[in-house]
C-alpha positions as CSV (number, residue, x, y, z in Angstrom):
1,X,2.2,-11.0,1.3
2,X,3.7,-12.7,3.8
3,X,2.3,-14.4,6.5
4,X,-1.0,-14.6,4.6
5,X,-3.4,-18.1,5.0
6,X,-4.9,-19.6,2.2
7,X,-7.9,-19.5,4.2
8,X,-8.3,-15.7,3.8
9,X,-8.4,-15.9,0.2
10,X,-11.3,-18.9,0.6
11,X,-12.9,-16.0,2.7
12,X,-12.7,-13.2,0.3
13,X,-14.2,-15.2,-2.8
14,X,-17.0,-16.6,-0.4
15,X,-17.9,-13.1,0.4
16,X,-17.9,-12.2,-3.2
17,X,-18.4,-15.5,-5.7
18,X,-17.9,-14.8,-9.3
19,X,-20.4,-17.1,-9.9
């Protein structure tokens, strides 16, 4: 994975929240 932001992984678990 290169080139990949942190921010993008923020995203993903905002669209989907384990909570």
């Amino acid at each position: 994975m290169s080139g990949v932001q942190p921010i993008s992984l923020i995203t993903l678990c905002s669209s989907h929240p384990l909570d």
